[in-house]
N, C-alpha and C positions, 0 to 999 in steps of 0.2 A: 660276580661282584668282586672287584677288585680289591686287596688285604688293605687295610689304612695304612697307611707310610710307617715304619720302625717309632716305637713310641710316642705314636702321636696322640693316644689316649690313654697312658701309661699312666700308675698311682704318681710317677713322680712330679708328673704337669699338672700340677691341680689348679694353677690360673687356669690352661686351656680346657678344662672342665668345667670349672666357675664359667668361662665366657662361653661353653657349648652348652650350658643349661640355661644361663640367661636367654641367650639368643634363641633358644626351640621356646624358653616360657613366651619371649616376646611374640614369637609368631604367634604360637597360640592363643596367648591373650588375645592381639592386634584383629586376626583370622579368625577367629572366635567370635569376638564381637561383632563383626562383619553379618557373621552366618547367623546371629543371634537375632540381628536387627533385621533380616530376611525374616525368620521364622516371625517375629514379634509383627513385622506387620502382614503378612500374610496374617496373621489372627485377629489384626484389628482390621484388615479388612472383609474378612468376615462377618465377622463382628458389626462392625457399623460404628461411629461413632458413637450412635445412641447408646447400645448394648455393650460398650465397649468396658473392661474389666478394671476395675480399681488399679492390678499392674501393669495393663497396657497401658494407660493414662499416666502412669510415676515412670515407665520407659520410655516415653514419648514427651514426658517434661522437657520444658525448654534446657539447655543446656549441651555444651560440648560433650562429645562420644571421646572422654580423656581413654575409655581401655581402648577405643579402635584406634585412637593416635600412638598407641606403642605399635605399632605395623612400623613407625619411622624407625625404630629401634634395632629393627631386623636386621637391616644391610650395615650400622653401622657398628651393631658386633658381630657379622658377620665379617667382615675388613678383618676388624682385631683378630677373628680365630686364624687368618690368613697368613696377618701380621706373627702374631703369634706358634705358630708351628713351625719354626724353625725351615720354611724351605718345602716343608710336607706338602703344602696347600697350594695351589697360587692361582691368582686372579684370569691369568690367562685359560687356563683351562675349561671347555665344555659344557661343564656340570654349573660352574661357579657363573660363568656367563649367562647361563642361560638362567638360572636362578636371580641373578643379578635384572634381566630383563623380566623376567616373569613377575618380581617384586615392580617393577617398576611398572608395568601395566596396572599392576594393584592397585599401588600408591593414586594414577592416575583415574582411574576409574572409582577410588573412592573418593577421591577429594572433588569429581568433576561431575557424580552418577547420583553413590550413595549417599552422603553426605549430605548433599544440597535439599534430596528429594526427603532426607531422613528431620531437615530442619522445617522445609515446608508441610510437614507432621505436623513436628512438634509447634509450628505457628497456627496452624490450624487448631489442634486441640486447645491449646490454649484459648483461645478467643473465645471455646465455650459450645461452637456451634459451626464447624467446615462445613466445608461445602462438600455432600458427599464425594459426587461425579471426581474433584482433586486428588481427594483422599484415596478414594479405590484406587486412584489413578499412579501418584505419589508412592502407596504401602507397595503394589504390583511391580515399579520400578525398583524400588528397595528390596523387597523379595526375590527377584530375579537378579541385581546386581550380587545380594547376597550369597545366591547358589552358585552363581559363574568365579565369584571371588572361592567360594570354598572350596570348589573343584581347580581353581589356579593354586591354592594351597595345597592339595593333595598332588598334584602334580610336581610343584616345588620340592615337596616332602620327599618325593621315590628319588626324582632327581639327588636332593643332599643326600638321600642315604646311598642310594647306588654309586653314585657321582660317573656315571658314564661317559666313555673318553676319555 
């Protein structure tokens, strides 16, 4: 693994600390939620509708997934820490590219997979009584987009820290 460039996480860059902790919190959040709402419906679909837990029902409430939308947050402090390193960092490189595309599969696959399948839930729950056949069908999608998103995050992750090439 290659030394990080001359003071590029040095005590006296403390912006470029500040925006290297936002930017790992937002993954985690964003990637987090993701892997969350896998495991949450793999257990309602187990579960059933019928059996299904008092917090699967308040996780599956209608509303926006606001922690998975900080995944939009990633790329755009990830820029700034770019911006920011004086020259250390730069967009062209290997590591950052590929990170750059890998987020972007994400972004694309949660807005176009999870997301959709994760509202068709919560539309279902709500009304009181899904259809089961949806639902299994629906949580399976969700749980699978989930895993394949957490596993694109783990790979992200070796990518920024090794930054290879």
């Amino acid at each position: 693994m290659p030394p990080p460039p001359a003071g590029l996480l040095a005590a006296d860059k403390a912006g470029f600390d500040l925006l290297l902790i936002a930017h790992v919190a937002a993954a985690l959040v964003g990637f987090g939620s993701l892997v969350t709402s896998g495991i949450q419906a793999a257990r309602l679909a187990r579960a059933g509708p019928g059996r299904a837990t008092p917090t699967l029902w308040q996780y599956f409430a209608p509303g926006v997934n606001w922690a998975g939308r900080t995944l939009y947050l990633v790329p755009l402090l990830g820029f700034a820490l770019l911006a920011d390193s004086n020259g250390g960092l730069r967009l062209g490189e290997a590591w950052a590219v590929a990170g750059l595309a890998l987020w972007s599969g994400a972004a694309v696959a949660a807005e176009g997979v999870l997301w959709p399948a994760e509202r068709r839930i919560q539309a279902g729950l709500a009304v009181g009584a899904p259809d089961g056949t949806a639902l299994r069908r629906d949580c399976r999608v969700v749980e699978v987009a989930g895993a394949l998103l957490g596993a694109v995050f783990l790979v992200a992750t070796v990518l920024m820290v090794a930054r290879p090439g």
